[in-house]
C-alpha positions in Angstrom: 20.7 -6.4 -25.1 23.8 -6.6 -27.0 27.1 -5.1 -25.1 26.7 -1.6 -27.4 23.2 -0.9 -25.8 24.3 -2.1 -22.0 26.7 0.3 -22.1 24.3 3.1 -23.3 22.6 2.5 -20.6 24.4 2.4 -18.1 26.0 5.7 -19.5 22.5 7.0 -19.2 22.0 6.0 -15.9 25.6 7.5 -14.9 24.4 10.4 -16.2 20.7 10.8 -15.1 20.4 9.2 -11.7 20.7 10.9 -8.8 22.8 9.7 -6.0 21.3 9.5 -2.2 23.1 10.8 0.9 21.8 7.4 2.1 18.6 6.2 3.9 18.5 6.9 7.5 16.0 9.0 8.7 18.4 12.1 10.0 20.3 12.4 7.3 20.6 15.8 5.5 17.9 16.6 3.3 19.7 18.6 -0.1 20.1 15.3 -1.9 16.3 15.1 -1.9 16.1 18.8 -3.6 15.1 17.6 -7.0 11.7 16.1 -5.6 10.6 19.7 -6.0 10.8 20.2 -9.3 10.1 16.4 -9.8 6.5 16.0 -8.2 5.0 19.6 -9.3 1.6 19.1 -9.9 1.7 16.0 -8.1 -1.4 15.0 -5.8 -0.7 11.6 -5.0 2.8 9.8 -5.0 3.3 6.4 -4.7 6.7 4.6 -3.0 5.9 1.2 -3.8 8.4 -1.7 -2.2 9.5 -5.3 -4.5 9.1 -6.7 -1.2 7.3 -6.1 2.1 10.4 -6.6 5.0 13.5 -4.3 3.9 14.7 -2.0 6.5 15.9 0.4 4.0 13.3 0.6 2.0 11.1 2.0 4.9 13.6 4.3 6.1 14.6 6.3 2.6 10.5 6.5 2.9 10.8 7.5 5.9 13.3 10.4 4.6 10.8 11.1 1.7 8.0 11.7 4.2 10.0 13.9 6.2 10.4 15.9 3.2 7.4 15.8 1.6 5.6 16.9 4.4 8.1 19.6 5.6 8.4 21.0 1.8 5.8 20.3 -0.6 2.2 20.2 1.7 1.8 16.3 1.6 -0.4 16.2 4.1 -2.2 12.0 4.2 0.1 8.9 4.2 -2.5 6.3 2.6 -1.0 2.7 3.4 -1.8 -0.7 1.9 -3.5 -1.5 5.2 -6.9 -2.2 6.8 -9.4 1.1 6.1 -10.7 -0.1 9.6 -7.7 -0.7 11.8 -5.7 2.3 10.8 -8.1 4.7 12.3 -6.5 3.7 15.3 -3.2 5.0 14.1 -4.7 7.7 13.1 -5.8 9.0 16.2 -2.1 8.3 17.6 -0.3 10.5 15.4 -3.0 13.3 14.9 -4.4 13.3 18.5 -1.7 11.4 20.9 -4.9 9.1 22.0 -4.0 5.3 22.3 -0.9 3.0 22.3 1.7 2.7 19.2 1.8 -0.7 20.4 -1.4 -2.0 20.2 -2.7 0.4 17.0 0.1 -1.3 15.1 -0.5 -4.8 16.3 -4.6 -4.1 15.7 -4.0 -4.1 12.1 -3.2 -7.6 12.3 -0.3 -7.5 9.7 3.1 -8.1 11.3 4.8 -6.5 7.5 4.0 -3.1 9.2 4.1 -3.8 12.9 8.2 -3.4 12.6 10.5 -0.9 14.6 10.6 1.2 11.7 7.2 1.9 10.8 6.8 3.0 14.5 9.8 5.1 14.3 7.7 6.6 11.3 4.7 7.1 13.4 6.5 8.6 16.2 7.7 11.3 13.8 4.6 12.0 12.4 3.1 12.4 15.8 6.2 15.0 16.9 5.6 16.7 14.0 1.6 17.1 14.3 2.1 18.0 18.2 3.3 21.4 16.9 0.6 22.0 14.2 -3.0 23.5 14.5 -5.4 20.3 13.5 -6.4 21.2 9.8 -2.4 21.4 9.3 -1.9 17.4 10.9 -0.9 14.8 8.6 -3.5 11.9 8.8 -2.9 8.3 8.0 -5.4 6.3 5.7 -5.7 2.9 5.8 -6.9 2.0 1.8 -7.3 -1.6 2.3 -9.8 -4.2 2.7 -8.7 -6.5 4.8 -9.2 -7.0 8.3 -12.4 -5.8 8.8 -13.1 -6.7 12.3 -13.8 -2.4 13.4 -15.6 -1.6 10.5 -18.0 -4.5 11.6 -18.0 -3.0 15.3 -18.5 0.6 14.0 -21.8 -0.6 11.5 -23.4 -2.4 14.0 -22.5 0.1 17.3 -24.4 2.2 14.5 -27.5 0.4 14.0 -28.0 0.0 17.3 -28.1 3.5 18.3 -30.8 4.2 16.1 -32.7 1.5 16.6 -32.6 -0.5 13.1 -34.5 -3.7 12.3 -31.3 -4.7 10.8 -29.4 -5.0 13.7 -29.6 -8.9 13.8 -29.5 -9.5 10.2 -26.1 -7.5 10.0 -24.9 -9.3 12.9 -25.4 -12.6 11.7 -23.5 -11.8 8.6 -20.7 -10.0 10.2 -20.5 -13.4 11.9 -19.9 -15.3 9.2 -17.4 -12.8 7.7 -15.7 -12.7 11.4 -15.0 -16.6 10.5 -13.7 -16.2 7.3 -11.2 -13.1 8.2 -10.1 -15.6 11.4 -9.2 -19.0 9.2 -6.7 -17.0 7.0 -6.1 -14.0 4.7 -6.9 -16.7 1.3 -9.3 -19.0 3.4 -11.9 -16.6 4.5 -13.7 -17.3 1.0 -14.6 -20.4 2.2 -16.7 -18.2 4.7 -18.7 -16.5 1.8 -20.7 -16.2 -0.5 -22.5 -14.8 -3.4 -26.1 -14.7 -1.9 -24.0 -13.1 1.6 -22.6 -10.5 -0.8 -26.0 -10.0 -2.4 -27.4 -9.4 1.5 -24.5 -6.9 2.1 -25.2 -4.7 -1.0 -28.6 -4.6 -0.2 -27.9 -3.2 3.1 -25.6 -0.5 1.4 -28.6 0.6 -0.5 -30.5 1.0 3.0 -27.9 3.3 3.8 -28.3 5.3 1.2 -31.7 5.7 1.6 -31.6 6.5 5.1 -28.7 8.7 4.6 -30.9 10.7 2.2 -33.8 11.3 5.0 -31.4 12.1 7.8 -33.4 14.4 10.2 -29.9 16.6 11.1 -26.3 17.1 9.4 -24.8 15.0 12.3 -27.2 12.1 11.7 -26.4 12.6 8.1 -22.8 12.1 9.0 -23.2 9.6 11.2 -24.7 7.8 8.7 -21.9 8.5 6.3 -19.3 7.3 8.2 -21.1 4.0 8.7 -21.8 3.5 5.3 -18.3 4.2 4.7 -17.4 1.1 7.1 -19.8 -1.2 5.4 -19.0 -0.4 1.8 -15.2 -1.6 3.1 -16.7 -5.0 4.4 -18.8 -5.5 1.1 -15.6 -4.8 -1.0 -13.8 -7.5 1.1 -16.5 -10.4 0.5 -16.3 -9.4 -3.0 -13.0 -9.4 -3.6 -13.3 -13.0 -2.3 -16.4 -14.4 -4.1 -15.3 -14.0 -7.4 -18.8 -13.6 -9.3 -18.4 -15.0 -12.9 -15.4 -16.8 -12.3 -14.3 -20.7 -11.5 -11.8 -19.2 -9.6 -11.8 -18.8 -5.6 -9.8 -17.6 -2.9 -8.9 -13.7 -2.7 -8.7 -12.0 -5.7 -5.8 -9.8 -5.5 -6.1 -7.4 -8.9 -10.2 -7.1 -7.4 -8.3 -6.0 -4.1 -5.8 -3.5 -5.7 -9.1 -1.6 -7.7 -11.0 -1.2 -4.1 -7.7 0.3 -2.9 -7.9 2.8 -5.8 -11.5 3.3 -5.1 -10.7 4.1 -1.7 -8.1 6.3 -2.7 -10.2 8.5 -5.4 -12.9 8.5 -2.1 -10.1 10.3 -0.2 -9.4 12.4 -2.8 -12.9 14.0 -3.5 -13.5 14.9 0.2 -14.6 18.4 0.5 -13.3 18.4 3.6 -10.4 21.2 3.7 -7.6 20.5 3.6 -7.2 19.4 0.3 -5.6 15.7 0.1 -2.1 15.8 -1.3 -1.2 11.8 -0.7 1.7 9.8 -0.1 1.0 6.5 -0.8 2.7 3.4 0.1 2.1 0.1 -0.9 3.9 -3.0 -3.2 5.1 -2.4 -6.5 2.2 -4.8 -7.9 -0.7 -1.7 -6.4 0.9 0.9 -7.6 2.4 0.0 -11.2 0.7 1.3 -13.9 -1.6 -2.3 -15.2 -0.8 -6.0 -14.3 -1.5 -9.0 -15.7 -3.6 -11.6 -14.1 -2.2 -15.8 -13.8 -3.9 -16.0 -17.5 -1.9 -13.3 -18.9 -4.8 -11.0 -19.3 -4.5 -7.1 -19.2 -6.3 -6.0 -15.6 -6.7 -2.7 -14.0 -5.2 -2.3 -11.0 -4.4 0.7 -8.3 -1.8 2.0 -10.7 -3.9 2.1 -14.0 -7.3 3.4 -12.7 -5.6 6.1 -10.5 -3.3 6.9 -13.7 -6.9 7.1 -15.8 -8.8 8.7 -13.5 -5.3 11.2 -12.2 -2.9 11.6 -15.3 0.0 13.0 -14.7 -0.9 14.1 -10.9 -0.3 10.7 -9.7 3.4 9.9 -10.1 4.6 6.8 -9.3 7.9 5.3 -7.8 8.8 1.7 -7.8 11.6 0.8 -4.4 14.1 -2.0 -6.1 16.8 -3.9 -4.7 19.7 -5.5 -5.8 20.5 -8.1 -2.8 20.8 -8.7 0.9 18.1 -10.1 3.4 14.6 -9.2 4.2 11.9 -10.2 6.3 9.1 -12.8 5.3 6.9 -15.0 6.2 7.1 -18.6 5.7 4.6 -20.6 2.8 2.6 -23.4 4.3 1.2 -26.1 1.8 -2.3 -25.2 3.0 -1.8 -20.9 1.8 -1.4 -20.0 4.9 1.7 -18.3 6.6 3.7 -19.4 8.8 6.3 -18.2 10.7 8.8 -14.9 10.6 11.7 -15.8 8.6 14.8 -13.8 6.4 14.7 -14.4 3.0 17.7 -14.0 1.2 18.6 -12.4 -2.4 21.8 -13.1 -4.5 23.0 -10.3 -6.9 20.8 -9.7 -9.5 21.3 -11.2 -13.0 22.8 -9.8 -15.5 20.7 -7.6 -17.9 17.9 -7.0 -15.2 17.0 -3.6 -14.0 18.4 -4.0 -10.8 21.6 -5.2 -12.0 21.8 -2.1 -14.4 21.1 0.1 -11.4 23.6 -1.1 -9.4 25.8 -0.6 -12.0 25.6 2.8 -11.5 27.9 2.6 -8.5 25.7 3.9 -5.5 24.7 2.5 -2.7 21.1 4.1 -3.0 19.6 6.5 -6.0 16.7 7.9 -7.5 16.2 7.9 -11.0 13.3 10.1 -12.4 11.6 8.7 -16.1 9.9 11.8 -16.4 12.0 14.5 -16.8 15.3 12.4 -17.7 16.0 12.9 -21.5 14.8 9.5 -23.1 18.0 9.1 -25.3 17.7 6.7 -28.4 20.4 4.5 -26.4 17.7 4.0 -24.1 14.5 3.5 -26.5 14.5 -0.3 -26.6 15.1 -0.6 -23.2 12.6 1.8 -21.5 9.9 0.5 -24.3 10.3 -3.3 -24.1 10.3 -5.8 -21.1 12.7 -6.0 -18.8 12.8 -8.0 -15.5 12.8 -6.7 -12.0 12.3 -8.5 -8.4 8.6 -8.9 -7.4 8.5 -10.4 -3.8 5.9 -10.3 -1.6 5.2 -11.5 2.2 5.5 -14.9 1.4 8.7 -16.3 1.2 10.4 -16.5 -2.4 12.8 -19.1 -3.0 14.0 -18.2 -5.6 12.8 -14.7 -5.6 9.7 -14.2 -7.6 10.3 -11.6 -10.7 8.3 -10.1 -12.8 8.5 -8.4 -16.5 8.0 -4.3 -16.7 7.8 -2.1 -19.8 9.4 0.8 -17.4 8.3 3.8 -19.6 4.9 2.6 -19.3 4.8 0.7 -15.7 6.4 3.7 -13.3 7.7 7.2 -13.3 10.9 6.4 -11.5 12.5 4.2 -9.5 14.3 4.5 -5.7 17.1 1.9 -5.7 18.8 0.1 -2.4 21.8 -1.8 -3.7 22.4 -3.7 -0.1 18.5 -5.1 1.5 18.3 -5.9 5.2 15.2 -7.3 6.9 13.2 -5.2 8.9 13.1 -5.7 12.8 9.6 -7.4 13.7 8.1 -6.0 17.2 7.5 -8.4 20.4 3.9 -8.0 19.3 4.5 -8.9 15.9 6.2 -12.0 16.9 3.5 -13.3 19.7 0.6 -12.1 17.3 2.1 -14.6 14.3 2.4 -17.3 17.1 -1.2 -17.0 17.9 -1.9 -17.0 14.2 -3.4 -13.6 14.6 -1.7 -11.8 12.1 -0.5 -12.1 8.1 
């Protein structure tokens, strides 16, 4: 950009961001006001994250919750996080049943079991202790991994009616069980294309069983069970990689199940109505990727921007620099142990260095309803780099090229990054190489 357009821009930005009281929980709600007006029509809204351990980025969520819930009916946070384990949290924050604790530490991924997720949960729960239950907010776990209840659930299943395929699911779950226990990008070595054929063929069983239920709570029995196995059969599959050389987890195949999950959610007849806050990485919830080959792929973002239009609205969480939480990279892909990873001020000409040009500490900047100014053209319509961390640690931080206009709907920006406070359980469930 030459110093004519950087200046347009940030003039732009001056003009059309809106500045945040700041991003602890309690603080006073006005600033968020505009949200109104800014997710009408909205059905699902994704906070994404550039990286998975910055304090602030999961308390200005945590503010956004507090009003979206309070003032615009969202009533299901979905989370990049096991479809199996969340249940548990679930039941915490809808019913009181259970430990925080141990919900948190059974989804086996220390990134959420942090002080400030829980202090999330325990609001939630406060807030549902009031309400009648079809006016509780539910959590959704929309991922794949860790499918260690789902496995419990389909064969507790099966064995209360008796099936013949008790043992045959049992011995694959086995094998599965393996996989999930040698790492999050070993368990492929587990699996299999003729175990994946096995498992879709018990799907169809389902179905047909489901179809001859004798009563509607065998029917719905039957349901949720199938709904359990069609989680495990998207995890082997996201890890066998049919038609490709490749191996190991398949990431983009993860963030499409996550999406399928999603849409699931959404076409429940179940009342309520679904109105969904959903959190997971920048990568989900950006609209299209590209894989290591450079190829177009549909991800979370693009199919629930296809299937949604302009009812899903997406935000991207930036950061300019500071600290965060991550785990440490072992030669073999595995993780390692907790460590901070740190982040210098962003370079010049990036988007966060733009946004922090703007001169507060945190802001929101809406692409939607901001007028797209010719100063701004070649910059909303081109590439432009941002920060693209994940878990792993990223030395030097990983970035990753956006056309904003087309990748996100706005952006929530944290000048200063912090890392996250990792729980006792978090800590003794990495040293037992229990968790990712």
């Amino acid at each position: 950009m030459t110093t004519r357009h950087s200046v347009g821009i940030k003039t732009w930005l001056h003009k059309h961001a809106i500045a945040l009281a700041g991003t602890e929980p309690d603080t006073p709600e006005e600033d968020l006001a505009p949200l109104t007006h800014i997710l009408t029509g909205v059905d699902v809204v994704a906070l994404g994250e550039s990286n998975h351990g910055t304090r602030e980025f999961f308390q200005v969520r945590h503010r956004m919750i507090r009003f979206l819930v309070r003032h615009m009916g969202f009533n299901v946070l979905a989370m990049e996080a096991s479809y199996s384990a969340a249940q548990a949290l679930n039941d915490y924050i809808v019913y009181g049943r259970g430990s925080r604790s141990t919900a948190l530490t059974d989804l086996r991924s220390a990134m959420w079991d942090v002080a400030e997720f829980g202090e999330i949960l325990e609001w939630l729960r406060t807030h549902n202790a009031a309400l009648p239950e079809e006016k509780r907010v539910r959590i959704f776990g929309a991922d794949i991994l860790q499918t260690r209840f789902s496995r419990e659930h389909v064969l507790a299943y099966l064995r209360k009616i008796g099936s013949d395929r008790t043992d045959g699911a049992q011995r694959m779950f086995e094998r599965i069980g393996k996989g999930e226990a040698d790492g999050l990008l070993m368990a492929h070595k587990q699996l299999s294309s003729q175990l994946l054929h096995e498992l879709r063929d018990l799907e169809q069983w389902f179905d047909r069983t489901g179809k001859t239920s004798p009563s509607q709570e065998s029917a719905n029995e039957n349901r949720l069970a199938a709904q359990h196995l069609r989680v495990v059969v998207q995890w082997v599959a996201a890890n066998v990689r049919e038609n490709s050389e490749e191996t190991g987890l398949d990431n983009i195949a993860r963030s499409g199940f996550l999406a399928e999950n999603i849409l699931g959610l959404l076409a429940s007849d179940e009342p309520p109505k679904p109105k969904v806050i959903l959190w997971a990485h920048n990568f989900h919830v950006v609209v299209g990727c590209k894989d290591a080959q450079g190829e177009e792929r549909r991800n979370l973002g693009l199919i629930l921007r296809q299937k949604l239009g302009a009812r899903y609205y997406v935000f991207a969480l930036e950061m300019d620099h500071g600290a965060y939480t991550a785990r440490q990279w072992l030669a073999d892909r595995s993780f390692g142990e907790l460590t901070v990873g740190h982040v210098s001020a962003a370079a010049e000409g990036t988007i966060p260095w733009y946004l922090s040009s703007v001169g507060h500490p945190s802001l929101l900047l809406d692409f939607r309803g901001a007028p797209q100014e010719a100063t701004v053209e070649e910059w909303l319509t081109t590439p432009q780099t941002m920060y693209c961390m994940g878990w792993a640690l990223s030395d030097p931080p990983l970035l990753s090229q956006v056309v904003l206009q087309k990748a996100f709907d706005g952006i929530v920006f944290i000048e200063t990054s912090t890392p996250t406070r990792p729980t006792e359980n978090a800590v003794a469930s990495i040293q037992r190489r229990e968790a990712y």
